[in-house]
N, C-alpha and C positions, 0 to 999 in steps of 0.2 A: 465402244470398244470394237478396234478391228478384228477379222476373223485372218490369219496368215494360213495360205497352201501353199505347198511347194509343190511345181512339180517339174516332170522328169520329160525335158524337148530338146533334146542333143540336134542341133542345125547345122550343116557346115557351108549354110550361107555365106555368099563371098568369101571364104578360104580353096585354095588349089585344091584339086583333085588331086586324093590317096593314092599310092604308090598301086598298081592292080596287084591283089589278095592281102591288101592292109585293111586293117582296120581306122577308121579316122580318129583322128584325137579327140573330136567332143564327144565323139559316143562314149569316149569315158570319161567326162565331167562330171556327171551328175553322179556317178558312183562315187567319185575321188573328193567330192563337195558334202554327201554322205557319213563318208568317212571320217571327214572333218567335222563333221556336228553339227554342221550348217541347220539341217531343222531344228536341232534342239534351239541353236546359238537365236534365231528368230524367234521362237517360241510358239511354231506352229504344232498343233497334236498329232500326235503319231497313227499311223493309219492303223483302224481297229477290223 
């Protein structure tokens, strides 16, 4: 059996540079992916 981690590497590799005093969009992916269930939905264990 596999072990799943998820973790949290927001990149904005090869996407345009944010507008100056944005925030860029992947830095909130991993929350908005989160919020989605995303770990649970994989069935990785929640960090203790």
């Amino acid at each position: 059996m596999r072990n799943i981690v998820v973790l949290d590497a927001p990149s904005n590799l090869g996407l345009r540079p944010p507008a100056p005093g944005t925030v860029p969009g992947c830095h909130k992916l991993a929350g908005a992916l989160r919020e989605q269930r995303i770990v649970q939905s994989l069935g990785a264990p929640p960090l203790s």
